[in-house]
N, C-alpha and C positions, 0 to 999 in steps of 0.2 A: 660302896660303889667304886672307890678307887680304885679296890685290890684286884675288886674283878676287870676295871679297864686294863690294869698291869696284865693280869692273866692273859688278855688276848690281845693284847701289843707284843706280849712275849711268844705269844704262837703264832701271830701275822709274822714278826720276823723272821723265825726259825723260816714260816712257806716263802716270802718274798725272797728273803735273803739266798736261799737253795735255789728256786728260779729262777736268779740273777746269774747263781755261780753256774748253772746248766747251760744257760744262753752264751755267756761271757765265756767260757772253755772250750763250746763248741761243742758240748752233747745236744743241744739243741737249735734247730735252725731257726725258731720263732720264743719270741718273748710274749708270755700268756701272762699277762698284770694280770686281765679283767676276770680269770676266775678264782683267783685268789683274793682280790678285793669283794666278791660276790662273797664268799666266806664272812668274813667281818663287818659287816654293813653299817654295826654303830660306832666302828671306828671313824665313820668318815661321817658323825651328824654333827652339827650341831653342838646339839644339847647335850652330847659327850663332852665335847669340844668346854662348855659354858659349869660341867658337872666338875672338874679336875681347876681350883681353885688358881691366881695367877702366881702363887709363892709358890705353888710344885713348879716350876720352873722348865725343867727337862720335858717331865711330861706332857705339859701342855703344849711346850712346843713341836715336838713328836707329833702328837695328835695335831695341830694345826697343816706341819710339814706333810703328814700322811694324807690329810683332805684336801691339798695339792697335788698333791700326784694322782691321786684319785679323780679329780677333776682331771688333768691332763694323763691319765692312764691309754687313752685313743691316740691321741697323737704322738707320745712316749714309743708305744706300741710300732706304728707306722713308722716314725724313723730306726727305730732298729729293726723293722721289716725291711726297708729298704738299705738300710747296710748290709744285712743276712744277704739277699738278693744282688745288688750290685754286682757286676761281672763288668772287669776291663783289659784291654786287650792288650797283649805283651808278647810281642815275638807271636810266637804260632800256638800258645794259649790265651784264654782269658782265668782273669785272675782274680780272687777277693779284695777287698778293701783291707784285711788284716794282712793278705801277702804282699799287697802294693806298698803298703807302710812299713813294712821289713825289708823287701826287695830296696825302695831309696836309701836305704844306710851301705846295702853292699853295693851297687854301683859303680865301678870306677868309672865310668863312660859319665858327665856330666849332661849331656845333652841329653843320653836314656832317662838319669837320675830328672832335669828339668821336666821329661815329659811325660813322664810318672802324676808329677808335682802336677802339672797342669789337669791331666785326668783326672786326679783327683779334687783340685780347685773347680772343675765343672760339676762333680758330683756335690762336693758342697753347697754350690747353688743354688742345685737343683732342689734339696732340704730345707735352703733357706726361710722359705716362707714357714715351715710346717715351726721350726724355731721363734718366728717371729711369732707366731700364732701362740706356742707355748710361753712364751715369756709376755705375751698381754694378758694371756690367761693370769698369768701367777699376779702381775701388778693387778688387774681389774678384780683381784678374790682376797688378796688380804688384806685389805680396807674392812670386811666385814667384819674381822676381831677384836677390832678398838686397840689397836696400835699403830694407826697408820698408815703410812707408807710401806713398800717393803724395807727399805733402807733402815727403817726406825724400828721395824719388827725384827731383824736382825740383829739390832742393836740390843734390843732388849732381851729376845729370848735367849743369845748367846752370851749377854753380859758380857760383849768387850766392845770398847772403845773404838772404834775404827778410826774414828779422824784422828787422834792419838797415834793408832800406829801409822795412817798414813804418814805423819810429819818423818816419824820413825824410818820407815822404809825410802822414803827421800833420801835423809841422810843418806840412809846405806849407800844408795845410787851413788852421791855424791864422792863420799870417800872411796871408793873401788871403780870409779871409774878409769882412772890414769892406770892403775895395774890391767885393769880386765882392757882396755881398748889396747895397749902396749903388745899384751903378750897375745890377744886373738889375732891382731897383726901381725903378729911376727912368726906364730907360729901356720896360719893360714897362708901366708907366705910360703912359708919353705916346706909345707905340706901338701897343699894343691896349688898354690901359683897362683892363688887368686888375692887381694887384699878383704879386709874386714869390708869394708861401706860399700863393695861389689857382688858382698856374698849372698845368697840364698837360704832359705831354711833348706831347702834341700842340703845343701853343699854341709851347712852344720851339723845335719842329722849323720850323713856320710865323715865328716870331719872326725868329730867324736865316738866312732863305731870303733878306732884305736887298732885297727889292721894288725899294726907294729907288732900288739902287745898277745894275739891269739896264740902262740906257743906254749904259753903260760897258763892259760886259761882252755882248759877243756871241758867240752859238752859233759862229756863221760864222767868227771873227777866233782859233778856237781853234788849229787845223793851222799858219797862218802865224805867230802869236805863239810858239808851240814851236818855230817852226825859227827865227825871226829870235835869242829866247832862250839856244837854244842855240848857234846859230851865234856869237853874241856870246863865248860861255865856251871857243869852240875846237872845237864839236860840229857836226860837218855831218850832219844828221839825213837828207837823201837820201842820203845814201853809206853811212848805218849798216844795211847789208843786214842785219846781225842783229835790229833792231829793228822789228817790228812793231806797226801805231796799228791799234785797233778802235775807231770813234769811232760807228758805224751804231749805229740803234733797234732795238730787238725785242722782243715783246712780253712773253717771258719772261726778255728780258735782267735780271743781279743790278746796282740801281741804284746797288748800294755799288763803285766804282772798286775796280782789281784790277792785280795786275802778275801773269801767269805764264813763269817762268824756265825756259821746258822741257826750255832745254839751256843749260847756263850757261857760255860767254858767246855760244854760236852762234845760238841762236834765244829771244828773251823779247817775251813780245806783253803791249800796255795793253790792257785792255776798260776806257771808259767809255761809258757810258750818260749823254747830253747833255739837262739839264734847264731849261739858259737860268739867267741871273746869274752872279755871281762862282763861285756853288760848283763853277758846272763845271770855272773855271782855276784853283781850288785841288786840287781831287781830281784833275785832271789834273797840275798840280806836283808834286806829293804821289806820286804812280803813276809818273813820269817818273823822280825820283829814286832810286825803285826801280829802273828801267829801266836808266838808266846806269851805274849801279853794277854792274847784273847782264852789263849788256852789256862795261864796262869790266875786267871780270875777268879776270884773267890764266887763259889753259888751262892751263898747267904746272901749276897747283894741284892738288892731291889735290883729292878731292870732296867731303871734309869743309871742307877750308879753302874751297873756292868756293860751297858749298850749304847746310854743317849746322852752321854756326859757332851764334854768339849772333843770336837772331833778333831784338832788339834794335834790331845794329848800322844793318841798310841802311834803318830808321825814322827812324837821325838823318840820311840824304843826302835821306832823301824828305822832312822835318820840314824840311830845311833849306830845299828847294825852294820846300813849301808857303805857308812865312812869309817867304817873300821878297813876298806878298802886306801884308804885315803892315809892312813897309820905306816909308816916305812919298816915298823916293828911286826907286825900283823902280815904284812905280805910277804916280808924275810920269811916269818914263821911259816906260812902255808900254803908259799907260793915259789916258786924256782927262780928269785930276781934279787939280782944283788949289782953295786956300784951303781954306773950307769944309767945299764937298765931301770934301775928301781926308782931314781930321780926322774929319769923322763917320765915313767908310769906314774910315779906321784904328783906331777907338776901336770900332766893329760886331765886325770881324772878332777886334781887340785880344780884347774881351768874349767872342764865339763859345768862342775859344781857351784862354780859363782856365775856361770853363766846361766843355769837354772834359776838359780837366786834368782838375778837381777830379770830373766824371763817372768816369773812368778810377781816379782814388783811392778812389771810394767803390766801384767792382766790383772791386778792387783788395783791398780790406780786407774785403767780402762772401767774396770768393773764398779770402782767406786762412783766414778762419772756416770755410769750407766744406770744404778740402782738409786742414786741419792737424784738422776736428772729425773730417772725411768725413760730414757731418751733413745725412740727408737726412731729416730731421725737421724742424724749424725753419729749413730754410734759406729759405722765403720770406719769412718773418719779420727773417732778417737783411741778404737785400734792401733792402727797404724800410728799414730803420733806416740801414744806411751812406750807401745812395742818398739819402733824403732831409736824410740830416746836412751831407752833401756838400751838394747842391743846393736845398733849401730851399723842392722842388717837391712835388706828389704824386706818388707811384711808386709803382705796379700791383703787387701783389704776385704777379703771372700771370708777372712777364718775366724773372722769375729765373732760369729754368734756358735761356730762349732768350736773354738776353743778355748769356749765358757764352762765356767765351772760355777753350778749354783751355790747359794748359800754362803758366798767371798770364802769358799773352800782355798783359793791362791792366799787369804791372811791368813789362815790357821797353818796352811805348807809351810807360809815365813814363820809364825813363833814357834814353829817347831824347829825349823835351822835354827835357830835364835838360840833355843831351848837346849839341842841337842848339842852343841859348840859347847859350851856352861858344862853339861852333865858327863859329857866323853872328857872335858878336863879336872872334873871333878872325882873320876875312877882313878883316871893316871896318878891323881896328887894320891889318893889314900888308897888306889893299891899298886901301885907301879905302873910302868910303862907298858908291863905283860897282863894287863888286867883282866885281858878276854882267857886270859888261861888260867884264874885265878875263881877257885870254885865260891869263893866270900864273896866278890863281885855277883858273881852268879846271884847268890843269895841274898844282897840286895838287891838284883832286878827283879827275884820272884815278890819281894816282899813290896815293892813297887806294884808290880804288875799285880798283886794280890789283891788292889785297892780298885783295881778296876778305872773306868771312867768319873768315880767317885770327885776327884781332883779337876782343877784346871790346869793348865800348864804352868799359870804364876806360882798356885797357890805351892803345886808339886817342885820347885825352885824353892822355894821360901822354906819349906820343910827338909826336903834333902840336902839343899847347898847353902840354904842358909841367907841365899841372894837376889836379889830384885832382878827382874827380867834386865837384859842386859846384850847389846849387839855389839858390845866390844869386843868380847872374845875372839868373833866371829869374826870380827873387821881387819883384827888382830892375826888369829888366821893367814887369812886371805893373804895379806899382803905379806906376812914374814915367807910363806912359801912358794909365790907367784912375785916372789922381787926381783928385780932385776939383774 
């Protein structure tokens, strides 16, 4: 009875997963769950549910997750209907929600960029309820599992500790504060004229988009820079028939970079949406090392071990990719920036990156409060308090339930920083500085990625480097290259 649950979890994926990547790139205006789950009908009973013992782990929680969204596939449905549809006005167009949220990065006009921000905060609003409705759904349905709460269901099915790493990501706060408040001051200063505790998310989104650095970084030079990259580490990207690049515009393409695995290892496609400067060869690194990983995955694997591991894990092959941007050896090599130049670019992007961190900590410790209270009373209130403790900005108390991420997907982002800090130091020690050119490198990350979702993020540390999870590195980092 298992193997045949496997069988059609593995063919629900391949359909959902393609559906998602059609909606999310802008081949399609409408997201169709409800005929896809029509398909699979005993994935979403029960007695499936009660048939896959509670030591399969993965799977059952799969199946648990899937009869979530299944219950809330109507309302999933309608709010990506209404982002599809949204139209707002800009100058003598109206515009998408994907162009509104690219147009505020290029903005020099502050008051256009604010009133962007604002349009978009009414659109949020207007969703609110349909969010509120989804997340009492989810609290009010998994009680029926016999795990409790959600906060305790998470607990179990993902096998990590959360109040553990909260103490954890505390810390982090703590020690990176004095560097990260110092230098977003200083450079918010002499960049727009504004200080840190006066800024905006607008103004950060715009801040970090790195103007300075677009000479260097061309739309054009993205296709050939991935295959010369990968070719260097043993990857010949024209012969990876499994791999598919969506690099095309659209107008209702999702601008946030995406990997979908719709068949894991036969077919996984990038959708990026190309907006000019570096952040398009970090969201492209970042999405790549999803790719290979997924692409690099052994068949023999069960579907749990290739698909439903720790979602975690393939955030530290994609982290690892992304801050290869973040290497002063890496961008020498493949990018036109030397002295100067390359210290500001380093020390920008350096900045960018603990300020995500420390973003990620503060919806991290929001989310904790909100799953462990289920508290949909005050949770915009608790919003804004983490958000702004972390980042030192103002924070809307409108974006709390839109810039939630289910599942405490914000702790698996952190151990995978965590993670990836450890394992980018762990190539330098045993194969030099130049390790991304270094075809043996290569060939540990295939044999990594060959294991699939099989691993957790510890256990994959404890094997490779030998070392218990670990935020020093990281802390370590931060501070030697954002020092004063």
């Amino acid at each position: 009875m298992v193997d045949s649950i496997r069988k059609n979890i593995e063919e629900f994926l391949r359909d959902i997963t393609c559906e998602y990547y059609n909606f999310g790139s802008g081949k399609k205006r409408t997201l169709d769950l409800t005929s896809i789950y029509k398909k699979y009908p005993t994935l979403f009973d029960k007695q499936t549910i009660n048939e896959v013992p509670p030591e399969k782990r993965k799977l059952r929680g799969f199946l648990i997750n899937t009869y979530l969204n299944h219950k809330t596939k109507d309302i999933q449905e309608e709010i990506a209907r209404k982002k599809a549809e949204k139209r707002f006005p800009f100058k003598d167009k109206n515009i998408t929600l994907s162009q509104l949220e690219v147009l505020i990065q290029y903005l020099h006009n502050r008051k256009e960029r604010e009133k962007l921000h604002n349009l978009k905060i009414g659109f949020v609003k207007e969703i609110e309820p349909l969010k509120i409705q989804y997340l009492q759904d989810i609290y009010n349905t998994v009680p029926l599992f016999s795990y409790g709460r959600y906060f305790s269901y998470l607990v179990r099915i993902q096998n990590i500790d959360f109040s553990h790493y909260k103490r954890s990501f505390e810390f982090f706060l703590e020690e990176t504060e004095n560097v990260y408040t110092h230098n977003m001051n200083k450079y918010l200063l002499s960049k727009l004229g504004i200080s840190l505790n006066s800024a905006a998310l607008y103004d950060i989104s715009y801040f970090f988009r790195g103007f300075e650095f677009d000479n260097q970084f061309k739309i054009g030079y993205i296709k050939d820079f991935l295959k010369e990259f990968l070719y260097n580490l043993g990857i010949d990207l024209e012969k990876q028939k499994n791999v598919h690049l969506d690099l095309e515009e659209r107008p209702t393409k999702n601008p946030r970079a995406f990997c979908a695995p719709c068949e894991i290892p036969n077919n996984v496609y990038l959708s990026v949406l190309p907006q000019g400067g570096y952040k398009d060869f970090e969201t492209t690194l970042h999405e790549m090392g999803h790719v290979e990983h997924f692409a690099h995955t052994s068949s023999t694997l069960r579907i749990e071990d290739r698909a439903l591991g720790d979602m975690g894990l393939s955030e530290v092959f994609a982290f690892l990719f992304q801050y290869l941007l973040q290497d002063p050896v890496f961008v020498e090599y493949y990018f036109d920036m030397h002295d100067e130049d390359l210290n500001a670019f380093i020390r920008h992007i350096s900045l960018a990156k603990l300020y995500l961190i420390r973003r990620y900590v503060g919806k991290f410790l929001y989310e904790y409060h909100l799953h462990k209270k289920e508290d949909l009373q005050s949770f915009h209130e608790k919003y804004k308090e983490h958000l702004e403790k972390a980042l030192y900005i103002k924070i809307p108390t409108e974006m709390a339930l839109y810039d939630l991420d289910m599942d405490f997907y914000s702790a698996n982002y952190l151990r995978a920083w965590f993670a990836e800090s450890a394992l980018s130091e762990f190539l330098r020690t045993k194969f030099g500085k130049k390790w991304f050119i270094n075809k043996k490198a290569g060939d540990l990350l295939k044999e990594l990625w060959f294991e699939g979702k099989r691993w957790q993020i510890e256990e994959m540390l404890d094997e490779v480097i030998g070392r218990p999870f670990d935020m020093e590195p990281l802390i370590e980092e931060v501070k030697r290259v954002l020092k004063s």
